[in-house]
N, C-alpha and C positions, 0 to 999 in steps of 0.2 A: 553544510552542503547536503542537497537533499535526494538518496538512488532512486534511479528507475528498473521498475524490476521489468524482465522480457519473456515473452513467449518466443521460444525458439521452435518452430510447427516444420516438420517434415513435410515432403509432399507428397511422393507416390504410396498409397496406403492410409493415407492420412486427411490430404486435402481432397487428391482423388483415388477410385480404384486402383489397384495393379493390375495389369493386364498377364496374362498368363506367361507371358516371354520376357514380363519386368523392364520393360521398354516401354515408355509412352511416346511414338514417334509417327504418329498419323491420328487426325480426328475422329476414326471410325473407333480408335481403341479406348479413346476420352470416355471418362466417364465418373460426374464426381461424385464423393462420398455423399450417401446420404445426411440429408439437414446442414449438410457443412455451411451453406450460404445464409440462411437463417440465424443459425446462432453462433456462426464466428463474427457475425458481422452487427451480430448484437452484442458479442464480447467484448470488438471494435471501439462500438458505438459506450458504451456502459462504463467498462474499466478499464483501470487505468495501468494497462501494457502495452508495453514497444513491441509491437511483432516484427518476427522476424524470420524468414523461411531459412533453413538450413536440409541441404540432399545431397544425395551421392549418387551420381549417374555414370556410372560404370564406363568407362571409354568415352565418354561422350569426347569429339573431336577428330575418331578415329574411325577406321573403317566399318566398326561394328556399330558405332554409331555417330552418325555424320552430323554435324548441326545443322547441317540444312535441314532435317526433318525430327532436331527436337524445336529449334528457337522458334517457328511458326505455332506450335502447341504450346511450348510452356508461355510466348505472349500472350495468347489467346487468353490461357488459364489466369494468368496476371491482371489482363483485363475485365475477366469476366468478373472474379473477385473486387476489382478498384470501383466498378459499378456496383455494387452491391454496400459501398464504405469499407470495404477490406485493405485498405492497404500496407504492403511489407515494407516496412523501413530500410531493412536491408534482404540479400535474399545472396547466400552462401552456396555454391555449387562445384564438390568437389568430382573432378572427370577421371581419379583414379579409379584402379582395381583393386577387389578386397587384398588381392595377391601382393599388392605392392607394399601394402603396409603401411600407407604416406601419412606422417601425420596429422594432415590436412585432411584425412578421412573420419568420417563418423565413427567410433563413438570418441577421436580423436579430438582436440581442441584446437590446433593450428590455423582453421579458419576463424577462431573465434576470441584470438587475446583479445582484441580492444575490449572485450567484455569482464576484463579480470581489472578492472579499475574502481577507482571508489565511486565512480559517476554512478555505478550499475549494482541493483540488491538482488546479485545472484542467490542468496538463501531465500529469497521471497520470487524467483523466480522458477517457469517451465517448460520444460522440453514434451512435446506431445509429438507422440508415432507410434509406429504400427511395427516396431522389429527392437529387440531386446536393444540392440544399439544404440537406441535414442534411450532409453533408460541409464545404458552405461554412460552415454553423454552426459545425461543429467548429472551421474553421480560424479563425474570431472571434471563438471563445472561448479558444481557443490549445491547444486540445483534438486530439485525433484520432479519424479517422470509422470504422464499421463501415458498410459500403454494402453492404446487402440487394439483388442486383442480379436483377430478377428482367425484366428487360430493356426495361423498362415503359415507360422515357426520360421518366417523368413528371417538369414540374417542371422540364426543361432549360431552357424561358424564364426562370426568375428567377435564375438562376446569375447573377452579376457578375465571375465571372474565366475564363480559360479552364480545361477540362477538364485540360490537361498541368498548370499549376496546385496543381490540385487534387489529382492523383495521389498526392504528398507526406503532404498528411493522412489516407489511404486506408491505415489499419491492416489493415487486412482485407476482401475481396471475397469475399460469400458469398450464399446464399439458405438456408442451413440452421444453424437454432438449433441444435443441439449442436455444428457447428462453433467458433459463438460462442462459443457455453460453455467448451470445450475451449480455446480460444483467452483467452478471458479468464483462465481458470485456470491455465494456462501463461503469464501474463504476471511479467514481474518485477516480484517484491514489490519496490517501492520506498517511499519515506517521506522528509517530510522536520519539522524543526519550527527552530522561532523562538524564544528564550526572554532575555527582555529584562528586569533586575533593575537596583537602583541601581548594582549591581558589576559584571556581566557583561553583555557584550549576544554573543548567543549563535548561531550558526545550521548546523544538520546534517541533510547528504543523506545516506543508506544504500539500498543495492540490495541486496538479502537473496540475491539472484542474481549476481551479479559476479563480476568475475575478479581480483580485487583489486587494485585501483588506489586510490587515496588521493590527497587536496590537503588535507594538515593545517597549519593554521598557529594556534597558541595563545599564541604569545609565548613559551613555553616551548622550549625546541628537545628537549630529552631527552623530554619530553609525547608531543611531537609524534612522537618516534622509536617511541614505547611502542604509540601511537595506529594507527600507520603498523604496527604487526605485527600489531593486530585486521585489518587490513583485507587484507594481503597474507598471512598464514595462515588467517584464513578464510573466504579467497574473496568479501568483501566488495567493494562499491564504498562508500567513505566519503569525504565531503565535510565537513569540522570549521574553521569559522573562528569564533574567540573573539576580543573585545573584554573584556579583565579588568585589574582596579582591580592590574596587576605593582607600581603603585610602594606602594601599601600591603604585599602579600605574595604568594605563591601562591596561598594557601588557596581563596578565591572562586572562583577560574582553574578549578583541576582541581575542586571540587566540584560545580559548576557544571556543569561539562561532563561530567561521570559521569551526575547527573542527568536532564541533557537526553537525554544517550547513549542512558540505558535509558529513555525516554520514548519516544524514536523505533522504538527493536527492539521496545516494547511497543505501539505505534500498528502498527509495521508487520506484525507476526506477526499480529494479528486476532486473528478466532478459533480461531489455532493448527491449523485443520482439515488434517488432511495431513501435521504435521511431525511429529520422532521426538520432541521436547520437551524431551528428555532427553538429554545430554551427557557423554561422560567423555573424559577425556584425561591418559596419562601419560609427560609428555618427558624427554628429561634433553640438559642440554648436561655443564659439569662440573659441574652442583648438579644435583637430583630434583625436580621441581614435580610436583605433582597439583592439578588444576581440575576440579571435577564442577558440573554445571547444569543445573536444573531450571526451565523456562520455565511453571511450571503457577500463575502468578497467588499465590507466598505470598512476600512479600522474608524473607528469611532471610540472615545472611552468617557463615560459619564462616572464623576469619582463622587459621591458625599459622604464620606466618613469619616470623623475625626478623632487623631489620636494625641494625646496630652503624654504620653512617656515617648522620652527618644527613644528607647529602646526594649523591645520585648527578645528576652535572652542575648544573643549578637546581632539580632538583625536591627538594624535602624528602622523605627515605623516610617519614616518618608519614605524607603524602598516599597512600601506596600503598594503606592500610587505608579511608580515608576516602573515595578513588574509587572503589573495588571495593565498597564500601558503599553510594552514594550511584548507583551502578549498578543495587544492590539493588532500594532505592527505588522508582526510574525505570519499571527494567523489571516490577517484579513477581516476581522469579525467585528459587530457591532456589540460591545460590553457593557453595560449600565447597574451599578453598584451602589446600593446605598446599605449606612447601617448605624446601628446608634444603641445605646447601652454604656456601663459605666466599667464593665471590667475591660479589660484591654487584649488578655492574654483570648478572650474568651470571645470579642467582637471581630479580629482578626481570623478565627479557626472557626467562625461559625461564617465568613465572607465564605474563604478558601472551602470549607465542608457544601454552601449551597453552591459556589462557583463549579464545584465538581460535578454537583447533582443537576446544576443547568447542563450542563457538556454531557452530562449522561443520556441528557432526556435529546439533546440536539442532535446529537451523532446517532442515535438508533435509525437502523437501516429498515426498512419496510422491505423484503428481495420480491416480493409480489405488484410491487410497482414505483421499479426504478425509474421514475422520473423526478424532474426540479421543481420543488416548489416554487409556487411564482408568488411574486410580491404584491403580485396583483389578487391572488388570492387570500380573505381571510383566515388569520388562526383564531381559535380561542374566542372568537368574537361575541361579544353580549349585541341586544338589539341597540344598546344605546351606544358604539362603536367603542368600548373599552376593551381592557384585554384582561380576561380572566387567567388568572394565574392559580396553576398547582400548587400545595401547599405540602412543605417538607417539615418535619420536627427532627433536628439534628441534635443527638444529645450531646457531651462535653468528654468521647471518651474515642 
């Protein structure tokens, strides 16, 4: 199962000014943050967050503040935003006073259980505002803050820890939205999923950013070996612990976790905006592998490579076709694999070593021009319509 991480955005301070009496309750006092509409709506448009407005509007309902003269503004605000591609999924509005203490209030979480479920990657999401409170949010939703600091000091009475504290959850101190943007978009693509069957109980982190680091553990050890070369050839960070039915067979183990695999690089890539998409790579130790990849949403899997032992350490070599398969799947991606050579242990770990070095070359992000490649565009292309491929020397260690 694969989270969605959220922007949980404040609004007065944040989307738009405060007005001196911290009441937005007439259009003459409207007035929005500068760039907000430019690059929240390219955040929108780009990556891959559930937004979500969360505020506190102090008596709203009551005589100090009537809805009749917030709900004509904050429509207004909502609309202006939905025209630009901004739209809140959800939009949280608690009408207590800081006095009251309601748990329903910022930096409170009562308005926001449904968000403590596996559906949602609170550690990979954030709380953006303008008053320490949205910070404490963060850190009680287990989140991290963007603090709009615009030196306002509003809101330091309800804070419940100290400032040093809170410093920790402080991803970013700014007062300018393209910062943010820039900053959000430069985050690492991380991802993680859950996948729990009567065979396998399943669970994997990936950094699309990483330095490749690995903690594989499948029951398998040669798996795990295989595993452990995605992630340290291509610069991944991978997290892989299986629970599978070993005393039946392999099969469920490594299908299973292809599956999941490509479930996660396709949760985590998004909308692809920014990467090259497209991958090639050709290693050689003493056998010749070729891995090309195509991350453009079609599964496809071209297999030619034969193995004459059933078995390299536990792993059965028919699982080789079946995980590269089952990867297909997951990810969505189009994979084409050939390789050929006489050792065994050494044509399978030079597939897996260029399969990583494709994925490496496919997922880098260009953040200078997040948009999709088109298929209608060529890559690599020579004048006689070929495809020139990059060449990798992967040695055996």
């Amino acid at each position: 199962m694969s989270q969605q991480a959220i922007l949980f955005i404040d609004r007065d301070g944040t989307l738009i000014k405060e007005p001196a009496d911290e009441q937005t309750d007439s259009f003459e006092k409207l007035q929005f943050y500068p760039k907000v509409f430019q690059y929240l709506s390219k955040i929108a448009k780009e990556l891959n967050f559930e937004i979500v407005m969360i505020t506190n509007q102090d008596g709203l309902g009551t005589k100090v503040y009537p809805e009749s003269t917030f709900w004509p503004v904050h429509n207004f605000i909502l609309k202006t935003f939905e025209q630009e591609g901004v739209v809140f999924k959800e939009q949280f509005i608690d009408r207590t006073f800081a006095k009251d203490n309601a748990p329903t209030r910022k930096p409170n979480t009562g308005l926001l259980t449904k968000y403590f479920s596996e559906d949602y990657d609170l550690a990979n999401s954030f709380v953006i505002g303008d008053r320490l409170t949205d910070v404490e949010l963060a850190k009680n939703l287990g989140a991290k803050g963007i603090f709009i600091n615009d030196n306002t000091n509003l809101g330091t009475d309800e804070v419940t820890v100290s400032n040093n504290e809170l410093e920790q959850y402080i991803a970013l101190e700014t007062n300018d939205w393209e910062e943010i943007y820039r900053f959000l978009k430069t985050t690492e693509r991380v991802g993680a999923i859950e996948r729990n069957t009567n065979e396998t109980k399943i669970k994997i982190n990936l950094n699309l950013d990483g330095t490749g680091k690995s903690n594989i553990s499948t029951g398998i050890s040669f798996f795990d070996h295989m595993l452990d070369q995605i992630a340290r050839h291509g610069q991944l960070d991978l997290d892989v612990k299986v629970k599978g039915d070993l005393e039946v067979d392999e099969h469920h183990t490594i299908e299973d976790t292809a599956i999941a695999l490509g479930e996660v690089f396709a949760k985590t890539l998004g909308n692809k905006l920014g990467i090259e998409r497209y991958g090639f790579c050709l290693p050689m130790d003493d056998c010749l592998a070729q891995v090309a990849i195509d991350f453009g949403g079609r599964n496809w899997l071209v297999w030619d490579a034969d193995f004459k032992r059933e078995m390299i350490g536990k792993m059965p070599t028919e699982m080789f076709y079946h995980f590269f398969k089952s990867f297909t799947d997951g990810a969505k991606c189009n994979l084409n694999i050939k390789a050929e050579g006489t050792n065994e242990h050494h044509k399978i770990e030079a597939i897996f070593k260029a399969f990583a070095k494709a994925i490496k070359m496919a997922v880098k992000q260009d953040v200078d021009k997040m948009i999709l490649p088109s298929t209608k565009t060529p890559f690599f292309s020579h004048g006689d319509g070929c495809q020139k491929l990059p060449i990798f020397w992967c040695s055996h260690s």
